[in-house]
Biopython code that builds the backbone (N, CA, C, O; Angstrom):
import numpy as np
from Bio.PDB.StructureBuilder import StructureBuilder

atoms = [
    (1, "UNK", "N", (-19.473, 80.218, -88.830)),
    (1, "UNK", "CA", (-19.016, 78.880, -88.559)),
    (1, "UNK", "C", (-17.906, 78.887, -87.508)),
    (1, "UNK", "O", (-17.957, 78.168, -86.510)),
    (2, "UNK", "N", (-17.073, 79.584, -87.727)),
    (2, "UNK", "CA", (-16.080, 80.312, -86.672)),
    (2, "UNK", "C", (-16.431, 80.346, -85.168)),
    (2, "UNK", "O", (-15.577, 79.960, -84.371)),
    (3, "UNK", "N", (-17.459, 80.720, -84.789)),
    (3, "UNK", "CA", (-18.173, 81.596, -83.981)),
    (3, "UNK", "C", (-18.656, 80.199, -83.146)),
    (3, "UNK", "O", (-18.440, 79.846, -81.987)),
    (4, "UNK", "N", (-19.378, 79.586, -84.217)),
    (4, "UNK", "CA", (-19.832, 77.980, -83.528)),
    (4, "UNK", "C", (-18.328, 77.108, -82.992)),
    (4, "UNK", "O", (-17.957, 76.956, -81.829)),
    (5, "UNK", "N", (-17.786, 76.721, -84.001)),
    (5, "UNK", "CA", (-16.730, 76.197, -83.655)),
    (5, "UNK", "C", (-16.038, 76.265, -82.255)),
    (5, "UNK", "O", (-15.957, 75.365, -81.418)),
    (6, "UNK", "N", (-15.545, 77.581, -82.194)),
    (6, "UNK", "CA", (-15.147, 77.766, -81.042)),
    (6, "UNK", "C", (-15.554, 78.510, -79.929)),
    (6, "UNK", "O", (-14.862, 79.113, -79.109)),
    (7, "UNK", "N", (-16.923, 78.374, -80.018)),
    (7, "UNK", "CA", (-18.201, 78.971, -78.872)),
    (7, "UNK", "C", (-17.487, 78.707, -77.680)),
    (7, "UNK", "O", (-17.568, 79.758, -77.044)),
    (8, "UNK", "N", (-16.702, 77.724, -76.890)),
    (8, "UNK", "CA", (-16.465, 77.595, -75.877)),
    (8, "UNK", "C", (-15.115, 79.064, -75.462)),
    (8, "UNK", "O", (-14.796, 79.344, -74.307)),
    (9, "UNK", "N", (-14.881, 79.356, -75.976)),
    (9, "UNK", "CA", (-14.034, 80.504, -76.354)),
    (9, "UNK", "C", (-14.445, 81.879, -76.094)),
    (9, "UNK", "O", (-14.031, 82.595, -75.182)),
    (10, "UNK", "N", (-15.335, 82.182, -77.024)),
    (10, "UNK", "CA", (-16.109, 83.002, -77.487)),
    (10, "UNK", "C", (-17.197, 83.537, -76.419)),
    (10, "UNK", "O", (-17.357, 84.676, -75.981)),
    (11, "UNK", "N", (-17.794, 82.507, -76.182)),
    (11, "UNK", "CA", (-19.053, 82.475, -75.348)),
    (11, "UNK", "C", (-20.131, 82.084, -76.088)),
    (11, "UNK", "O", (-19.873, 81.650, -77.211)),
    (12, "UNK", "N", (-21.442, 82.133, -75.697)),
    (12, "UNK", "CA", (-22.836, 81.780, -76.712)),
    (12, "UNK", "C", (-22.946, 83.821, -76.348)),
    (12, "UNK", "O", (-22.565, 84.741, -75.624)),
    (13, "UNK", "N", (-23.780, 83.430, -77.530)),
    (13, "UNK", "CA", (-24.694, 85.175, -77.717)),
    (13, "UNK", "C", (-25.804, 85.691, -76.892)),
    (13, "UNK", "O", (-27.025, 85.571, -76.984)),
    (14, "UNK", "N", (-25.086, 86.256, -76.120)),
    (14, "UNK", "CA", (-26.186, 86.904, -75.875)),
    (14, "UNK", "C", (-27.170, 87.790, -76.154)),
    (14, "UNK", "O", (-26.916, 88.787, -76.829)),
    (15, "UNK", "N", (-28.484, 87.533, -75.647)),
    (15, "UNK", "CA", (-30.207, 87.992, -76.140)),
    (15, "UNK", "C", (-30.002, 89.581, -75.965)),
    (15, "UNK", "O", (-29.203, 89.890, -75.081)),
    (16, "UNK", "N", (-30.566, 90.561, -76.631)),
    (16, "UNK", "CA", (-31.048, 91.748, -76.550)),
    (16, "UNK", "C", (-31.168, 92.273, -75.265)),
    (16, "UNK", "O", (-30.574, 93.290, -74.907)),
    (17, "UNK", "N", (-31.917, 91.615, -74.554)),
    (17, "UNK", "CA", (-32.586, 92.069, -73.033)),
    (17, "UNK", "C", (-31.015, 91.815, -72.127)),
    (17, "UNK", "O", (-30.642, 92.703, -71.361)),
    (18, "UNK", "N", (-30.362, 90.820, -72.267)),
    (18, "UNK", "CA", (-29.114, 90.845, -71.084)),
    (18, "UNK", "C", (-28.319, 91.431, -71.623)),
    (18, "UNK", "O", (-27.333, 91.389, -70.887)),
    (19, "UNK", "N", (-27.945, 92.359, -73.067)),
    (19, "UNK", "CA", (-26.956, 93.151, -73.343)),
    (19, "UNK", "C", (-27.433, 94.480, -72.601)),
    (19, "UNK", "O", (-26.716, 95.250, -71.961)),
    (20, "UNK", "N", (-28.762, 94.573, -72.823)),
    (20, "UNK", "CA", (-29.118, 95.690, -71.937)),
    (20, "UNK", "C", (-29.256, 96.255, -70.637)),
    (20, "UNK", "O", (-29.531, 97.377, -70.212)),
    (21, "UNK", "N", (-28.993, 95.188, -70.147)),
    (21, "UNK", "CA", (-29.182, 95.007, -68.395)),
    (21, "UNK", "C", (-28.143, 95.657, -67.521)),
    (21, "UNK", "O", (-27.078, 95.172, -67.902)),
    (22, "UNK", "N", (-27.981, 96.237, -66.854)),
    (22, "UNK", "CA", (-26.643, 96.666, -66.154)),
    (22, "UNK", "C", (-26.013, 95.992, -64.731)),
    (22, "UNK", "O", (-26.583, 95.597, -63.713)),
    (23, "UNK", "N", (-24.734, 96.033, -65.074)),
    (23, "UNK", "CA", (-24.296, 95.539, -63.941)),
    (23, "UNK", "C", (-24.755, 95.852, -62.664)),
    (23, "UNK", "O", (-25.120, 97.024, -62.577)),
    (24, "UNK", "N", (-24.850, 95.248, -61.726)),
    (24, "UNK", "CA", (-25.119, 94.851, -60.528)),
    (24, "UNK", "C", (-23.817, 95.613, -59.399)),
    (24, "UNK", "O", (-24.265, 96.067, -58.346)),
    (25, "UNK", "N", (-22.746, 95.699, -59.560)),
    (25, "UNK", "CA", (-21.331, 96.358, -59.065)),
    (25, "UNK", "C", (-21.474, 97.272, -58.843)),
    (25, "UNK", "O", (-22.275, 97.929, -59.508)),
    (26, "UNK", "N", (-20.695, 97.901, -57.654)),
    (26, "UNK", "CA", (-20.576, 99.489, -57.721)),
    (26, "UNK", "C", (-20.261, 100.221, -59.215)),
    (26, "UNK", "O", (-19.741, 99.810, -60.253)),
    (27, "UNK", "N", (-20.892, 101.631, -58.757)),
    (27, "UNK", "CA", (-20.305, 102.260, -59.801)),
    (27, "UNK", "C", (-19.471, 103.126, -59.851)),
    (27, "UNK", "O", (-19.515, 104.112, -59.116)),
    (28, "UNK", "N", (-18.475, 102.904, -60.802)),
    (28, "UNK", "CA", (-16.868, 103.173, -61.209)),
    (28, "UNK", "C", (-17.134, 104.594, -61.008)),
    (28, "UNK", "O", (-16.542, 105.307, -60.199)),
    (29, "UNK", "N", (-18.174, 104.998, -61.893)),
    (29, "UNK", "CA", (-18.157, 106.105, -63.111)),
    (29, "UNK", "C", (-17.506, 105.622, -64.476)),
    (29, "UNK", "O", (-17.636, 106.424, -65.401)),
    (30, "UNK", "N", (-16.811, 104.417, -64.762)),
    (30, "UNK", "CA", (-16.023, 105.070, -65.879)),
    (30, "UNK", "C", (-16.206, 102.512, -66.117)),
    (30, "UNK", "O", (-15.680, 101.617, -65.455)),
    (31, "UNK", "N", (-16.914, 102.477, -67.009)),
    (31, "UNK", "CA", (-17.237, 101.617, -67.977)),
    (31, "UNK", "C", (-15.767, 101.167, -68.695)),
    (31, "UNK", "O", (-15.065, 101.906, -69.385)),
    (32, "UNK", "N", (-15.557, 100.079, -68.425)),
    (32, "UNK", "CA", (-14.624, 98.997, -69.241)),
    (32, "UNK", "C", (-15.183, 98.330, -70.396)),
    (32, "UNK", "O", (-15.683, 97.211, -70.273)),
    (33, "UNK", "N", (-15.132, 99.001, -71.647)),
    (33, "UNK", "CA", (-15.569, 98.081, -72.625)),
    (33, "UNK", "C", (-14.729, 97.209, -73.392)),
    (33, "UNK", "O", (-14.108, 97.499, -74.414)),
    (34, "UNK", "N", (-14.782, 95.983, -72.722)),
    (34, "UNK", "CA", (-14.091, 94.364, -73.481)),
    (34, "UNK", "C", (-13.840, 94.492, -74.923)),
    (34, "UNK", "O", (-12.817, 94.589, -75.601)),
    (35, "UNK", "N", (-15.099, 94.462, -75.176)),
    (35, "UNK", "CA", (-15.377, 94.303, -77.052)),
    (35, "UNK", "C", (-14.513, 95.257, -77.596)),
    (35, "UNK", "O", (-13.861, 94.950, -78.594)),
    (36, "UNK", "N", (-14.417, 96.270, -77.140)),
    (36, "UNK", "CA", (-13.617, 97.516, -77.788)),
    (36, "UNK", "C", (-12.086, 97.061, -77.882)),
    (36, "UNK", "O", (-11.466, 97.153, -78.941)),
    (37, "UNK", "N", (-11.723, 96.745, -77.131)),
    (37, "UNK", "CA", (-10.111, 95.885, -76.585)),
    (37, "UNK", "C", (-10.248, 94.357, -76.771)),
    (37, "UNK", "O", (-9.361, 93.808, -76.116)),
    (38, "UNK", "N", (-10.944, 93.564, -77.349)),
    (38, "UNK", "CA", (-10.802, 92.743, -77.610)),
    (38, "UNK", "C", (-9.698, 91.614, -78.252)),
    (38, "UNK", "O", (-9.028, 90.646, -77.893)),
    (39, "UNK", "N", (-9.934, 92.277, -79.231)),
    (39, "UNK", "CA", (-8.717, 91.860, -80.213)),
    (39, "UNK", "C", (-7.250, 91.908, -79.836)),
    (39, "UNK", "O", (-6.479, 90.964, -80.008)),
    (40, "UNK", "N", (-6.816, 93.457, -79.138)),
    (40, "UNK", "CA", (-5.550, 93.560, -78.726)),
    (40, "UNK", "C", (-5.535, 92.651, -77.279)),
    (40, "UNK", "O", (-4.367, 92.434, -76.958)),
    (41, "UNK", "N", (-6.055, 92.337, -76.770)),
    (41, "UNK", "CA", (-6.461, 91.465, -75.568)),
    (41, "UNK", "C", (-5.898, 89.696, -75.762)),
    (41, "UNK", "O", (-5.292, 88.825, -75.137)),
    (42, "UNK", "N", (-6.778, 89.997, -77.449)),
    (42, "UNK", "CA", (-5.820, 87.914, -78.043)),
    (42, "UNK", "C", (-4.554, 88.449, -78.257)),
    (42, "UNK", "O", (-3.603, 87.887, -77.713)),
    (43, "UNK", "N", (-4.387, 89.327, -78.874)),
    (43, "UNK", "CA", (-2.779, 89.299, -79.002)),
    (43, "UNK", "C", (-2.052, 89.917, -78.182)),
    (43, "UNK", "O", (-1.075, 90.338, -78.801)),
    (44, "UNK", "N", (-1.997, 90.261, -76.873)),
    (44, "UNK", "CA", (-1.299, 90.406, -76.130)),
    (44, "UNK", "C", (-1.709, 89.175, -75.111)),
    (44, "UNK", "O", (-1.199, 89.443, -74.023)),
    (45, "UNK", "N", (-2.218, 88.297, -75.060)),
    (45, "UNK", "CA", (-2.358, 87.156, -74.837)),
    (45, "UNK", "C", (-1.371, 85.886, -75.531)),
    (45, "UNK", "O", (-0.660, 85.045, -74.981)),
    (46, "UNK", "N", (-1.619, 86.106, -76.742)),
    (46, "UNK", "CA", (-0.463, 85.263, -77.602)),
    (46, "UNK", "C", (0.643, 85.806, -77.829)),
    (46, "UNK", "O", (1.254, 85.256, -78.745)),
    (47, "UNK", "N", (1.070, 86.526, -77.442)),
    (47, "UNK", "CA", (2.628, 87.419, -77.108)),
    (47, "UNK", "C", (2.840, 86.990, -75.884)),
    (47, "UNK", "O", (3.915, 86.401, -75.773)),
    (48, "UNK", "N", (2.326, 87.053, -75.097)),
    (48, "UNK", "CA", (3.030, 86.458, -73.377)),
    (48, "UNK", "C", (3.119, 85.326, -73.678)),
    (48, "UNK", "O", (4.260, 84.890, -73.832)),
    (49, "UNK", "N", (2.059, 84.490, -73.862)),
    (49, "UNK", "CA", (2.456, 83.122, -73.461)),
    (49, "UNK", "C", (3.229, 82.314, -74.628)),
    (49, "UNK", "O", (3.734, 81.233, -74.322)),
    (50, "UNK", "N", (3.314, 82.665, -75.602)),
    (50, "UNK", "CA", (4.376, 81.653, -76.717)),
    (50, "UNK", "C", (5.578, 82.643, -77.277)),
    (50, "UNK", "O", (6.277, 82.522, -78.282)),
    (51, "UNK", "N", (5.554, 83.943, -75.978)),
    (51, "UNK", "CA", (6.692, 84.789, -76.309)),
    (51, "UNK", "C", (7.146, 85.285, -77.796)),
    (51, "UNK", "O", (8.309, 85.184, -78.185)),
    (52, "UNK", "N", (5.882, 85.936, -78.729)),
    (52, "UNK", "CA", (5.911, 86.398, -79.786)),
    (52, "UNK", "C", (6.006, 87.650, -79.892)),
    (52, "UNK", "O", (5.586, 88.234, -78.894)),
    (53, "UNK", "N", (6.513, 88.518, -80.964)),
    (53, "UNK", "CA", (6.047, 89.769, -81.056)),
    (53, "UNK", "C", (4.803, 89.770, -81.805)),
    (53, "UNK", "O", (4.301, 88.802, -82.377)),
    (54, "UNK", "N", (4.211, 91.343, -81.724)),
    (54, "UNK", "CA", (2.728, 91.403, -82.071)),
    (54, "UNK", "C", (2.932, 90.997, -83.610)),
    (54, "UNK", "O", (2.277, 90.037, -84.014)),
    (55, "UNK", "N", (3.830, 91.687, -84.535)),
    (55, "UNK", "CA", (3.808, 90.909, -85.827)),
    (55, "UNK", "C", (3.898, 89.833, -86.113)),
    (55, "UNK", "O", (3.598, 89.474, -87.252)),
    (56, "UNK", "N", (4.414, 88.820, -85.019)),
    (56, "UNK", "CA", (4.421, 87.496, -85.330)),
    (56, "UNK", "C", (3.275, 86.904, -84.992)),
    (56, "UNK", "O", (3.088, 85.838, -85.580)),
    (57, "UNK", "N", (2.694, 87.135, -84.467)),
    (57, "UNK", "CA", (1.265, 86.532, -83.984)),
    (57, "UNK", "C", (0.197, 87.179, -85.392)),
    (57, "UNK", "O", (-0.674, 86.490, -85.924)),
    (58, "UNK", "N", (0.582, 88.886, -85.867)),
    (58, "UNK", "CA", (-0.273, 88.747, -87.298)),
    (58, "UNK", "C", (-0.082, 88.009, -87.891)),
    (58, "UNK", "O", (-1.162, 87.546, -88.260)),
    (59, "UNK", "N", (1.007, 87.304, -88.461)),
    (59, "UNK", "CA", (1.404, 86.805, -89.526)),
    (59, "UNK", "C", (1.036, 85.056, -89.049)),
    (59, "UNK", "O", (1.351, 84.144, -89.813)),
    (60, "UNK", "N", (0.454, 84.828, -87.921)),
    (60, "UNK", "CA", (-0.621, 83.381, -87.376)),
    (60, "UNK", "C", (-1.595, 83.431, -88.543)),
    (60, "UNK", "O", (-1.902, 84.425, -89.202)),
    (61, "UNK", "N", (-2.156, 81.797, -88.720)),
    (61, "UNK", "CA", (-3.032, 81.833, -89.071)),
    (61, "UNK", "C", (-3.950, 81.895, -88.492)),
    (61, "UNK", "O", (-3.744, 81.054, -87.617)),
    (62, "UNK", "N", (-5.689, 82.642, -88.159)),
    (62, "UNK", "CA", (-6.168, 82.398, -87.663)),
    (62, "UNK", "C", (-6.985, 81.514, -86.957)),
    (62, "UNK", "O", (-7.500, 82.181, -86.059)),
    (63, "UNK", "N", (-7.344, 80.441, -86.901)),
    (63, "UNK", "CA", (-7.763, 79.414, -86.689)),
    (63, "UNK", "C", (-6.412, 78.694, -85.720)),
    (63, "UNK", "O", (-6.631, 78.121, -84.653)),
    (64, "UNK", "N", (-5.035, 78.849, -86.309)),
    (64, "UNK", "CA", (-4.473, 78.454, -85.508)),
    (64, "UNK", "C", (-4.226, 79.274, -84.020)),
    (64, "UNK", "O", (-3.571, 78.735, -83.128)),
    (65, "UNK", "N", (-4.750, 80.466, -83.875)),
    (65, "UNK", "CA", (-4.418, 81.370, -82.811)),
    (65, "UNK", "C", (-5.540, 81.065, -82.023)),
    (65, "UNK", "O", (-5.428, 81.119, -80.798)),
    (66, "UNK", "N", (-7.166, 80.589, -82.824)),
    (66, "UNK", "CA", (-8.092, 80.395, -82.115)),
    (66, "UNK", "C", (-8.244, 79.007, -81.446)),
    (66, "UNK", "O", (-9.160, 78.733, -80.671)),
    (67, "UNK", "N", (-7.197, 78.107, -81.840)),
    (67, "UNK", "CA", (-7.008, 76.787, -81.159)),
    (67, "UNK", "C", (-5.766, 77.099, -80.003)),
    (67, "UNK", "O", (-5.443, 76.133, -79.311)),
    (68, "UNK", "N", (-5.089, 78.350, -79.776)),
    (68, "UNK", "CA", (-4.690, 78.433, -79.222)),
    (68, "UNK", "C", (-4.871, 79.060, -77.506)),
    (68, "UNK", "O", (-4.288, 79.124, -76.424)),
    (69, "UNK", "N", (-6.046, 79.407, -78.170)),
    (69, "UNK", "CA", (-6.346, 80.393, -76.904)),
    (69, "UNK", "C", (-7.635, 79.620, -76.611)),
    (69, "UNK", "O", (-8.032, 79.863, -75.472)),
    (70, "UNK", "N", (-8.415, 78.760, -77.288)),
    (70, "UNK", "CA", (-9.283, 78.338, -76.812)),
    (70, "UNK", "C", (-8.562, 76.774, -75.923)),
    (70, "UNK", "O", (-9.117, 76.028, -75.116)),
    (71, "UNK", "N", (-7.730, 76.750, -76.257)),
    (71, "UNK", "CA", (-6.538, 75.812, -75.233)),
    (71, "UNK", "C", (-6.117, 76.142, -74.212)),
    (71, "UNK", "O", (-5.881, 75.415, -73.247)),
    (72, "UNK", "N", (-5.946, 77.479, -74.318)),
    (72, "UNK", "CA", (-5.651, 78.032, -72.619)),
    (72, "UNK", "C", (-6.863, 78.555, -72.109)),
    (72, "UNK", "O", (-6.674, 79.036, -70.992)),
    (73, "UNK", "N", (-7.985, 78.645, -72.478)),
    (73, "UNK", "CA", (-9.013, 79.072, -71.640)),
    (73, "UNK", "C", (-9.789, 77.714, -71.210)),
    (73, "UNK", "O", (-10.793, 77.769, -70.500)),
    (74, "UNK", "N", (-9.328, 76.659, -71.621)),
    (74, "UNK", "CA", (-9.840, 75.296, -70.962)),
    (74, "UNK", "C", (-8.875, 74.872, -69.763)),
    (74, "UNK", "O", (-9.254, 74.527, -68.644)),
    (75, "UNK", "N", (-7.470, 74.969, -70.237)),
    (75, "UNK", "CA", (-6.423, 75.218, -69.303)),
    (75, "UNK", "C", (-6.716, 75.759, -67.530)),
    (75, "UNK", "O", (-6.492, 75.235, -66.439)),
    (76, "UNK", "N", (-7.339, 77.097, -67.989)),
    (76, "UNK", "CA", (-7.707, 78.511, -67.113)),
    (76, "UNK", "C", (-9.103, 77.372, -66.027)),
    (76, "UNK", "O", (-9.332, 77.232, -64.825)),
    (77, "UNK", "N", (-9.708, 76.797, -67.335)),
    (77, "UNK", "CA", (-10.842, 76.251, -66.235)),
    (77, "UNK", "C", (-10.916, 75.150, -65.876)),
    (77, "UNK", "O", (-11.909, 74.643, -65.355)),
    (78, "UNK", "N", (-9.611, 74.485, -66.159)),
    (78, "UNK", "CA", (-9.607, 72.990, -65.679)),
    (78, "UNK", "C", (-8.854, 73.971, -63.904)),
    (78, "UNK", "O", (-9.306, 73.996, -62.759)),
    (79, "UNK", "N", (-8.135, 74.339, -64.262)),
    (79, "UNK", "CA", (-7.087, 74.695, -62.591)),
    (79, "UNK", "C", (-8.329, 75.322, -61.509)),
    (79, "UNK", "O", (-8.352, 75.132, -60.293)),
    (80, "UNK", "N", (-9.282, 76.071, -62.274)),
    (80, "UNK", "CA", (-10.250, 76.757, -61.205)),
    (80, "UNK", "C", (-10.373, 75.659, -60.764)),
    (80, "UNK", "O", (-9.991, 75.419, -59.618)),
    (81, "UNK", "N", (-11.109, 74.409, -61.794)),
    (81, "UNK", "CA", (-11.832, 73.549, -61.315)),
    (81, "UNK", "C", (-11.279, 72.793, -60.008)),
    (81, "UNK", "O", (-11.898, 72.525, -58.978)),
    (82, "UNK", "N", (-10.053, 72.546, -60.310)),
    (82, "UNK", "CA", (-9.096, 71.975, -59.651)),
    (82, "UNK", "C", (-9.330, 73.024, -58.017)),
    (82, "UNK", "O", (-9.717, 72.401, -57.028)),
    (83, "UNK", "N", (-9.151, 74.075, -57.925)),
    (83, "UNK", "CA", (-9.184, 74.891, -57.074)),
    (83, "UNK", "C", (-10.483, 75.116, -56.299)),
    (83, "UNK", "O", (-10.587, 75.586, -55.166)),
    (84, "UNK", "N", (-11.379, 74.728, -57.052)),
    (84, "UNK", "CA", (-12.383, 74.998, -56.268)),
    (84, "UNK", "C", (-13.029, 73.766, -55.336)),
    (84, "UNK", "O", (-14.103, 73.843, -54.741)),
    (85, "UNK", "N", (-11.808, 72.204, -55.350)),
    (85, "UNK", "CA", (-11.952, 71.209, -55.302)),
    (85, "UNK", "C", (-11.491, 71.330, -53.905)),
    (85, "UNK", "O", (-11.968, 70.803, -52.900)),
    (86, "UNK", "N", (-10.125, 72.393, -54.064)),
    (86, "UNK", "CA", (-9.646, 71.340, -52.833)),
    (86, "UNK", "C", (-10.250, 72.523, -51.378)),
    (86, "UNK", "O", (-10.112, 72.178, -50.205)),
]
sb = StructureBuilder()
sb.init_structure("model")
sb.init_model(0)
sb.init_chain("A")
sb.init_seg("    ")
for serial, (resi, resn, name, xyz) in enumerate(atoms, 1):
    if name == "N":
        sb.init_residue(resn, " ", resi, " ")
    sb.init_atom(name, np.array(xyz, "f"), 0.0, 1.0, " ", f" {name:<3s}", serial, name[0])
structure = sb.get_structure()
């Protein structure tokens, strides 16, 4: 329910076949995996911007951290939008 809720966040799921697909980019040699760093990614996200330490952001409720960041990633795409305007 989570997952729906704040899909705009999150992203939608992707199918089998495009998890499998490989990037298109040069290659590094050396693979950045997101998902793996994920988590420390929201909370060093909600430590910069509402100037918390990492225990204070555990001790968030969740839902409230996920209205938080799904607030700045609308934020993030209203300014592109804005940017790609002028």
């Amino acid at each position: 329910m989570i997952f729906y809720n704040f899909s705009g966040f999150f992203g939608k799921r992707k199918s089998k076949k495009e998890e499998d697909e490989k990037p298109s980019g040069p290659d590094t040699g050396y693979d950045y995996d997101v998902t793996k760093w994920f988590w420390l990614i929201l909370v060093e996200k909600m430590c910069n911007k509402l100037n918390y330490k990492p225990d204070e952001v555990y001790d968030l409720n969740y839902i409230s951290c996920l209205n938080w960041l799904s607030k700045w990633k609308e934020d993030d795409l209203y300014m592109a939008s804005l940017q790609k305007q002028k």
